[in-house]
N, C-alpha and C positions, 0 to 999 in steps of 0.2 A: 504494500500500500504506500503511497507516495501522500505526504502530509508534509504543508510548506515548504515545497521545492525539497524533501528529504525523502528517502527511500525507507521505509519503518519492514522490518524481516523479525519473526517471531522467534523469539530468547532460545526457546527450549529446541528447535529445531537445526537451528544453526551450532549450538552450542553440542549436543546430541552427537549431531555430523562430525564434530571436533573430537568427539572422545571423551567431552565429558561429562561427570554427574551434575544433576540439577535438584535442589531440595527447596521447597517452599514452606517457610513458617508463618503459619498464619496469624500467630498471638504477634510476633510482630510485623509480620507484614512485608518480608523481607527473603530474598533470594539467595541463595547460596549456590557459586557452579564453581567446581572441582575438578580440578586435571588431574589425574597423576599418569608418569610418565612411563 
């Protein structure tokens, strides 16, 4: 999706394709992504 001239690609899928983990906390509301090598 393209929003104000920027290109917006979804966190978990690009991230996923990278190799790595994705955790979402919802008490805080907050993302967690994890490579390991």
């Amino acid at each position: 999706e393209i929003i104000s001239s920027r290109t917006m690609l979804p966190l978990r899928f690009i991230s996923e394709n990278l190799g790595c983990s994705i955790v979402w906390v919802d008490a805080t509301k907050t993302i967690t992504i994890t490579y390991e090598s």
